[in-house]
C-alpha positions as CSV (number, residue, x, y, z in Angstrom):
1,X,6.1,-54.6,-36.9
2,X,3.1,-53.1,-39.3
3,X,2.5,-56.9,-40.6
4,X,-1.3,-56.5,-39.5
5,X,-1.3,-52.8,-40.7
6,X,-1.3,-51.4,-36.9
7,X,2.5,-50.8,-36.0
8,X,3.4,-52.9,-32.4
9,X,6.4,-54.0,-31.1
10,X,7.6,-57.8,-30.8
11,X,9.6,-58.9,-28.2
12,X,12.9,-60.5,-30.4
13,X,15.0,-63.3,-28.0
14,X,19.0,-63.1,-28.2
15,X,19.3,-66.3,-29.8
16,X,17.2,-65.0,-32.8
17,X,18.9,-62.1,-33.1
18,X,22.3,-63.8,-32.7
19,X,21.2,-66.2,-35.5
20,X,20.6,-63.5,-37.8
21,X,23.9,-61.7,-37.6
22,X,26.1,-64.9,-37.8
23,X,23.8,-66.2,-40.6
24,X,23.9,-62.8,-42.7
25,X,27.4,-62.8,-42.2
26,X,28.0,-65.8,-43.9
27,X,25.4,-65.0,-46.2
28,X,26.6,-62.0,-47.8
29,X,30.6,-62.9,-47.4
30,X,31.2,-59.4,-44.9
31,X,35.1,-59.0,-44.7
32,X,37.0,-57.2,-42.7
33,X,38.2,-55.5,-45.5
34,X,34.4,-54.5,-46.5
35,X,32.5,-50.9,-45.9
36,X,29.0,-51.3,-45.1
37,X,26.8,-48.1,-45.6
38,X,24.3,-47.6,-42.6
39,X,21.8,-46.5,-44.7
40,X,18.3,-47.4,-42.9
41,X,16.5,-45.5,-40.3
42,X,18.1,-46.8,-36.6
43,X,14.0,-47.2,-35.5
44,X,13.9,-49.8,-38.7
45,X,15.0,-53.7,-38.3
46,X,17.2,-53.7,-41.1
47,X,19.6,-51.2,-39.1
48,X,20.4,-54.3,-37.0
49,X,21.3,-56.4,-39.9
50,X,23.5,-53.6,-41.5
51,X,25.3,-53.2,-37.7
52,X,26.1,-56.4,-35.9
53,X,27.2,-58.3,-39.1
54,X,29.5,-56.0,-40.1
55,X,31.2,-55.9,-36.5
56,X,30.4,-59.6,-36.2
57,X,33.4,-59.6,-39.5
58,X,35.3,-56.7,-38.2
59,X,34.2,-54.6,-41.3
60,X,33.6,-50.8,-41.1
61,X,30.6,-49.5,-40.7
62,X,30.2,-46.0,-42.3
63,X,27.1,-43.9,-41.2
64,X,24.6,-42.3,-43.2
65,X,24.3,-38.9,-42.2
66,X,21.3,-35.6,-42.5
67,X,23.6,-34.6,-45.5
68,X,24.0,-38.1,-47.7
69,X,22.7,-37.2,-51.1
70,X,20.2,-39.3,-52.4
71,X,19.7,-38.7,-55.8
72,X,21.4,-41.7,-57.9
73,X,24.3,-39.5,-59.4
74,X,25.4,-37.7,-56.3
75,X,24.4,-41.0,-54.0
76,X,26.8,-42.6,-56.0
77,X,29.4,-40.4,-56.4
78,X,29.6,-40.3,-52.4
79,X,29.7,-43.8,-52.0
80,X,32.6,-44.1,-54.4
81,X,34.0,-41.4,-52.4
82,X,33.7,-43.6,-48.8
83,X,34.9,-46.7,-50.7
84,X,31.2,-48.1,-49.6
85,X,31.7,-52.0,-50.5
86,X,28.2,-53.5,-49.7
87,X,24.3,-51.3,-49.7
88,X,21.4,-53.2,-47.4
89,X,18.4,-51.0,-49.0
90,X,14.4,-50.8,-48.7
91,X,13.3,-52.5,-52.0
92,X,11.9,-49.1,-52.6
93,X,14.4,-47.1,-53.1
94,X,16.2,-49.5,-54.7
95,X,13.7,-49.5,-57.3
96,X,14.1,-45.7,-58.1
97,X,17.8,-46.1,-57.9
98,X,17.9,-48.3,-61.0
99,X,15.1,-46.1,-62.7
100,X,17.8,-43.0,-62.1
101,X,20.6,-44.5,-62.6
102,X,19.5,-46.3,-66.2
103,X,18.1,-42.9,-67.3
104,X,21.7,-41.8,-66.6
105,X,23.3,-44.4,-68.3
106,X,24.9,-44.2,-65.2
107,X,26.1,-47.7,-63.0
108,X,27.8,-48.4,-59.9
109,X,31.1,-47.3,-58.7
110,X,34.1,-49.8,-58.9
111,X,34.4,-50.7,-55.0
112,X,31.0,-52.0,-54.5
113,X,30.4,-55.9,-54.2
114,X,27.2,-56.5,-53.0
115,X,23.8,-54.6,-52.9
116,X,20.7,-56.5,-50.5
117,X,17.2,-55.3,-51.1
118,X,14.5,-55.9,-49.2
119,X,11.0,-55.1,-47.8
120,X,8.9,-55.2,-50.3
121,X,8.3,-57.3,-53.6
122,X,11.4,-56.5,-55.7
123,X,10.3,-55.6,-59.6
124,X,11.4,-58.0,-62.0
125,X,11.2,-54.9,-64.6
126,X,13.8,-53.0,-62.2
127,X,15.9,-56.3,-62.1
128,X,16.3,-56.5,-65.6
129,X,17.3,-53.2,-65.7
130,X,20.0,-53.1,-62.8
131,X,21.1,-56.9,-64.5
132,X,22.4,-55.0,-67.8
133,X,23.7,-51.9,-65.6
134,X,26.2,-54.2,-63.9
135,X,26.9,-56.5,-65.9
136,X,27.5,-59.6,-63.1
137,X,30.3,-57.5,-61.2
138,X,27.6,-56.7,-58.0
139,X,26.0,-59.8,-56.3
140,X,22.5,-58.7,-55.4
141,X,20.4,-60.5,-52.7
142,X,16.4,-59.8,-52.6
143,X,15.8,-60.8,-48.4
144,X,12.4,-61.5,-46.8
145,X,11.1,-61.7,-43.5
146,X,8.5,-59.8,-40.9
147,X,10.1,-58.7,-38.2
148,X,8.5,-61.1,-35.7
149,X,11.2,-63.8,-37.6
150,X,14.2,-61.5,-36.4
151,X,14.4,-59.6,-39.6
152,X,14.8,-61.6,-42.6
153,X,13.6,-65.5,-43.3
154,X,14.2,-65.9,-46.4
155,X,17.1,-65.0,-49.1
156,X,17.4,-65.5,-53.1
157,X,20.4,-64.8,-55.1
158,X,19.8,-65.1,-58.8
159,X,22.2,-66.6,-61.0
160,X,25.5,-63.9,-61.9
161,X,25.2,-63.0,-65.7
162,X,21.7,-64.3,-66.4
163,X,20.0,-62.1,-68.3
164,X,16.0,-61.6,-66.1
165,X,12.7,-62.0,-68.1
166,X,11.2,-59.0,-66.9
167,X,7.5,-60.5,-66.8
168,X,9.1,-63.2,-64.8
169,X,8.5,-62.8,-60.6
170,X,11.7,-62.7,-58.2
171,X,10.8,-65.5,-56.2
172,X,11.6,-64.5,-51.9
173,X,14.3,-67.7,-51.8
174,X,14.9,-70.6,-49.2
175,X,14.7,-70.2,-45.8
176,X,18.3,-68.8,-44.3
177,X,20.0,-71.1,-41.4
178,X,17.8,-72.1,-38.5
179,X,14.9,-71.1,-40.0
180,X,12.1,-73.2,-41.6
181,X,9.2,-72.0,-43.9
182,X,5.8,-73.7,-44.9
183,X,3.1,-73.6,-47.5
184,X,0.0,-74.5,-45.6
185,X,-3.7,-74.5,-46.7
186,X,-6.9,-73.2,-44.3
187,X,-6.3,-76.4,-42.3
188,X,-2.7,-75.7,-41.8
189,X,-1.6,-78.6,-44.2
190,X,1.1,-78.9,-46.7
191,X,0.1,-77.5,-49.8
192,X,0.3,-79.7,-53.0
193,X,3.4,-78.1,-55.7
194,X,1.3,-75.4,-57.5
195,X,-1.0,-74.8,-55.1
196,X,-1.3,-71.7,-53.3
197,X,-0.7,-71.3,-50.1
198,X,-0.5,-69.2,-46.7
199,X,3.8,-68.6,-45.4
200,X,4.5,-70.1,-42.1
201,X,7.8,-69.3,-40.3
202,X,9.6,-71.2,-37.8
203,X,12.8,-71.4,-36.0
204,X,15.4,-69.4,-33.7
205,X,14.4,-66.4,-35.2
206,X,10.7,-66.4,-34.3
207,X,9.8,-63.8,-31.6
208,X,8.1,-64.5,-28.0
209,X,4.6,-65.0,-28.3
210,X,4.3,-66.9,-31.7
Protein backbone atom coordinates (compact mmCIF):
# COMPACT_ATOMS: atom_id res chain seq x y z
CA UNK A 1 0.00 0.00 0.00
CA UNK A 2 1.55 3.71 -0.87
CA UNK A 3 -1.84 5.24 0.74
CA UNK A 4 0.38 7.35 3.26
CA UNK A 5 3.02 7.91 0.40
CA UNK A 6 5.65 5.39 2.13
CA UNK A 7 4.98 1.88 0.43
CA UNK A 8 4.15 -1.05 3.36
CA UNK A 9 2.61 -4.09 3.23
CA UNK A 10 -0.97 -4.94 4.85
CA UNK A 11 -1.70 -8.09 6.13
CA UNK A 12 -5.14 -9.05 3.85
CA UNK A 13 -7.42 -12.04 5.73
CA UNK A 14 -8.96 -14.97 3.43
CA UNK A 15 -12.41 -13.91 3.95
CA UNK A 16 -11.53 -10.45 2.40
CA UNK A 17 -9.89 -11.63 -0.29
CA UNK A 18 -12.58 -14.32 -0.84
CA UNK A 19 -15.17 -11.57 -0.79
CA UNK A 20 -13.55 -9.76 -3.41
CA UNK A 21 -13.25 -12.43 -6.05
CA UNK A 22 -16.90 -13.77 -5.58
CA UNK A 23 -18.12 -10.10 -5.48
CA UNK A 24 -16.10 -9.05 -8.75
CA UNK A 25 -17.37 -11.97 -10.22
CA UNK A 26 -20.75 -11.17 -10.06
CA UNK A 27 -19.91 -7.74 -10.58
CA UNK A 28 -18.44 -7.67 -13.93
CA UNK A 29 -20.70 -10.88 -15.27
CA UNK A 30 -17.01 -13.21 -15.91
CA UNK A 31 -18.20 -16.27 -18.02
CA UNK A 32 -16.70 -19.18 -18.76
CA UNK A 33 -16.81 -18.34 -22.12
CA UNK A 34 -14.88 -14.84 -21.33
CA UNK A 35 -10.83 -14.06 -21.94
CA UNK A 36 -9.49 -11.91 -19.31
CA UNK A 37 -6.15 -10.14 -20.19
CA UNK A 38 -3.57 -10.31 -17.19
CA UNK A 39 -2.42 -7.13 -17.87
CA UNK A 40 -1.10 -5.57 -14.39
CA UNK A 41 2.20 -6.01 -12.76
CA UNK A 42 1.85 -9.58 -10.48
CA UNK A 43 3.59 -7.32 -7.36
CA UNK A 44 0.20 -4.95 -7.97
CA UNK A 45 -3.37 -5.81 -6.17
CA UNK A 46 -5.32 -5.55 -9.13
CA UNK A 47 -3.37 -8.85 -10.44
CA UNK A 48 -5.51 -10.65 -7.80
CA UNK A 49 -8.67 -9.33 -9.08
CA UNK A 50 -7.89 -10.09 -12.77
CA UNK A 51 -6.76 -13.96 -11.50
CA UNK A 52 -9.06 -15.55 -9.00
CA UNK A 53 -12.31 -14.12 -10.60
CA UNK A 54 -11.71 -15.35 -13.73
CA UNK A 55 -10.93 -18.96 -12.37
CA UNK A 56 -13.59 -18.36 -9.72
CA UNK A 57 -15.98 -18.43 -13.44
CA UNK A 58 -13.89 -20.89 -15.23
CA UNK A 59 -12.89 -18.14 -17.82
CA UNK A 60 -9.37 -18.00 -19.45
CA UNK A 61 -6.97 -16.17 -18.26
CA UNK A 62 -4.44 -14.95 -21.05
CA UNK A 63 -1.10 -13.55 -19.77
CA UNK A 64 0.46 -10.39 -20.68
CA UNK A 65 3.89 -11.05 -21.72
CA UNK A 66 7.69 -8.81 -22.18
CA UNK A 67 6.49 -8.59 -25.86
CA UNK A 68 2.51 -7.24 -25.56
CA UNK A 69 2.48 -4.05 -27.55
CA UNK A 70 1.32 -1.20 -25.93
CA UNK A 71 0.73 1.32 -28.21
CA UNK A 72 -3.23 1.67 -28.82
CA UNK A 73 -3.12 0.38 -32.49
CA UNK A 74 -0.96 -2.59 -32.09
CA UNK A 75 -2.43 -3.18 -28.28
CA UNK A 76 -5.48 -3.54 -29.94
CA UNK A 77 -4.81 -5.39 -32.74
CA UNK A 78 -3.31 -8.21 -30.39
CA UNK A 79 -6.10 -8.31 -28.23
CA UNK A 80 -8.47 -8.86 -31.19
CA UNK A 81 -5.97 -11.42 -32.16
CA UNK A 82 -6.34 -13.43 -28.43
CA UNK A 83 -10.05 -12.88 -28.55
CA UNK A 84 -9.40 -10.82 -25.13
CA UNK A 85 -13.19 -10.30 -23.81
CA UNK A 86 -12.71 -8.15 -20.61
CA UNK A 87 -9.36 -5.40 -19.81
CA UNK A 88 -8.96 -4.59 -15.71
CA UNK A 89 -6.46 -1.43 -16.34
CA UNK A 90 -4.58 1.41 -14.17
CA UNK A 91 -6.79 4.44 -14.78
CA UNK A 92 -3.66 5.71 -16.32
CA UNK A 93 -3.18 4.04 -19.07
CA UNK A 94 -6.50 3.88 -19.77
CA UNK A 95 -6.46 7.48 -20.09
CA UNK A 96 -3.79 7.46 -22.90
CA UNK A 97 -5.51 4.62 -24.48
CA UNK A 98 -8.55 6.70 -25.32
CA UNK A 99 -6.28 9.87 -26.17
CA UNK A 100 -4.54 7.26 -28.92
CA UNK A 101 -7.14 5.56 -29.90
CA UNK A 102 -9.48 8.87 -30.62
CA UNK A 103 -6.55 10.41 -32.45
CA UNK A 104 -6.80 7.16 -34.52
CA UNK A 105 -10.25 7.26 -35.06
CA UNK A 106 -9.55 3.99 -34.01
CA UNK A 107 -12.14 1.85 -31.33
CA UNK A 108 -12.20 -1.40 -29.82
CA UNK A 109 -12.15 -4.78 -31.40
CA UNK A 110 -15.47 -6.68 -31.77
CA UNK A 111 -14.87 -9.43 -28.95
CA UNK A 112 -14.45 -7.16 -26.08
CA UNK A 113 -17.36 -6.64 -23.42
CA UNK A 114 -16.06 -5.07 -20.63
CA UNK A 115 -13.15 -2.65 -19.79
CA UNK A 116 -12.54 -1.86 -15.54
CA UNK A 117 -10.39 1.10 -14.72
CA UNK A 118 -9.10 1.92 -11.76
CA UNK A 119 -6.48 3.57 -9.38
CA UNK A 120 -6.68 6.80 -9.88
CA UNK A 121 -9.42 9.50 -10.56
CA UNK A 122 -10.84 8.54 -14.02
CA UNK A 123 -11.08 11.91 -16.37
CA UNK A 124 -14.47 12.85 -17.26
CA UNK A 125 -12.72 14.50 -20.49
CA UNK A 126 -11.37 10.84 -21.41
CA UNK A 127 -14.83 9.40 -20.67
CA UNK A 128 -16.50 11.44 -23.04
CA UNK A 129 -14.18 10.60 -25.39
CA UNK A 130 -14.12 6.60 -25.06
CA UNK A 131 -18.34 7.16 -24.63
CA UNK A 132 -18.57 8.22 -28.49
CA UNK A 133 -15.69 5.62 -29.45
CA UNK A 134 -17.87 2.79 -28.43
CA UNK A 135 -20.83 3.65 -28.82
CA UNK A 136 -22.64 1.65 -25.62
CA UNK A 137 -21.31 -1.84 -27.02
CA UNK A 138 -18.38 -2.05 -23.96
CA UNK A 139 -19.63 -1.77 -20.37
CA UNK A 140 -17.01 0.20 -18.52
CA UNK A 141 -16.65 0.12 -14.62
CA UNK A 142 -14.36 2.96 -12.86
CA UNK A 143 -13.43 0.75 -9.23
CA UNK A 144 -12.05 2.25 -6.00
CA UNK A 145 -10.46 1.08 -3.07
CA UNK A 146 -6.79 1.09 -1.05
CA UNK A 147 -5.50 -1.90 -0.78
CA UNK A 148 -5.89 -2.22 3.02
CA UNK A 149 -9.97 -2.84 1.86
CA UNK A 150 -8.79 -6.02 -0.26
CA UNK A 151 -8.48 -4.18 -3.48
CA UNK A 152 -11.47 -2.35 -4.51
CA UNK A 153 -14.51 -0.73 -2.18
CA UNK A 154 -16.31 0.88 -4.33
CA UNK A 155 -17.66 0.47 -8.10
CA UNK A 156 -19.75 2.84 -10.57
CA UNK A 157 -21.06 1.87 -13.83
CA UNK A 158 -22.55 4.84 -15.74
CA UNK A 159 -25.59 4.59 -17.62
CA UNK A 160 -24.91 2.52 -21.41
CA UNK A 161 -25.50 5.21 -24.23
CA UNK A 162 -25.45 8.37 -22.11
CA UNK A 163 -23.71 10.74 -23.65
CA UNK A 164 -20.82 12.28 -20.40
CA UNK A 165 -20.62 16.08 -19.68
CA UNK A 166 -17.10 16.31 -19.78
CA UNK A 167 -16.81 19.04 -17.00
CA UNK A 168 -18.91 16.69 -15.03
CA UNK A 169 -16.75 14.27 -12.19
CA UNK A 170 -17.05 10.36 -12.40
CA UNK A 171 -18.28 9.80 -9.07
CA UNK A 172 -16.14 6.34 -7.26
CA UNK A 173 -19.82 4.44 -6.90
CA UNK A 174 -21.52 2.46 -3.97
CA UNK A 175 -19.82 0.35 -1.83
CA UNK A 176 -19.54 -3.45 -3.53
CA UNK A 177 -21.01 -6.45 -1.35
CA UNK A 178 -19.92 -6.71 2.30
CA UNK A 179 -18.42 -3.62 2.33
CA UNK A 180 -19.70 -0.28 3.93
CA UNK A 181 -18.41 3.31 3.29
CA UNK A 182 -18.88 6.60 5.32
CA UNK A 183 -18.66 10.37 5.06
CA UNK A 184 -17.48 11.47 8.44
CA UNK A 185 -16.38 14.96 9.74
CA UNK A 186 -13.17 15.65 12.26
CA UNK A 187 -15.34 14.07 14.96
CA UNK A 188 -15.95 11.08 13.00
CA UNK A 189 -19.74 11.98 12.46
CA UNK A 190 -21.95 11.63 9.55
CA UNK A 191 -21.64 14.37 7.31
CA UNK A 192 -24.76 16.48 6.35
CA UNK A 193 -25.68 15.79 2.05
CA UNK A 194 -23.28 18.38 0.53
CA UNK A 195 -20.90 18.46 2.99
CA UNK A 196 -17.58 17.39 2.60
CA UNK A 197 -16.26 14.78 4.15
CA UNK A 198 -13.23 12.29 5.10
CA UNK A 199 -14.01 8.15 3.37
CA UNK A 200 -14.28 5.51 5.92
CA UNK A 201 -14.29 1.78 4.91
CA UNK A 202 -15.60 -1.06 6.66
CA UNK A 203 -16.36 -4.70 6.18
CA UNK A 204 -14.88 -8.24 5.22
CA UNK A 205 -12.50 -6.64 3.17
CA UNK A 206 -10.65 -4.47 5.67
CA UNK A 207 -7.14 -5.77 6.46
CA UNK A 208 -5.67 -6.79 10.04
CA UNK A 209 -4.83 -3.92 12.04
CA UNK A 210 -7.57 -1.38 10.94
Amino acid sequence: SGSTGKPRGVMLTHEGLVNHHVVAQKLYDLRPSDRVLQFSSISFDIALEEIFPTWIAGATLVLRTETTPLGARDFVRWIEKQRITVLDLPTAYWHELVHQLSELKQSMPPSMRLVIVGGEKASAKAFASWSKMVAGKVRWINTYGPSEASIIATAYEPSAGNEWDATANIPIGRPIENTQVYLLDSELKPVVQGESGELHIGGRGLARGY
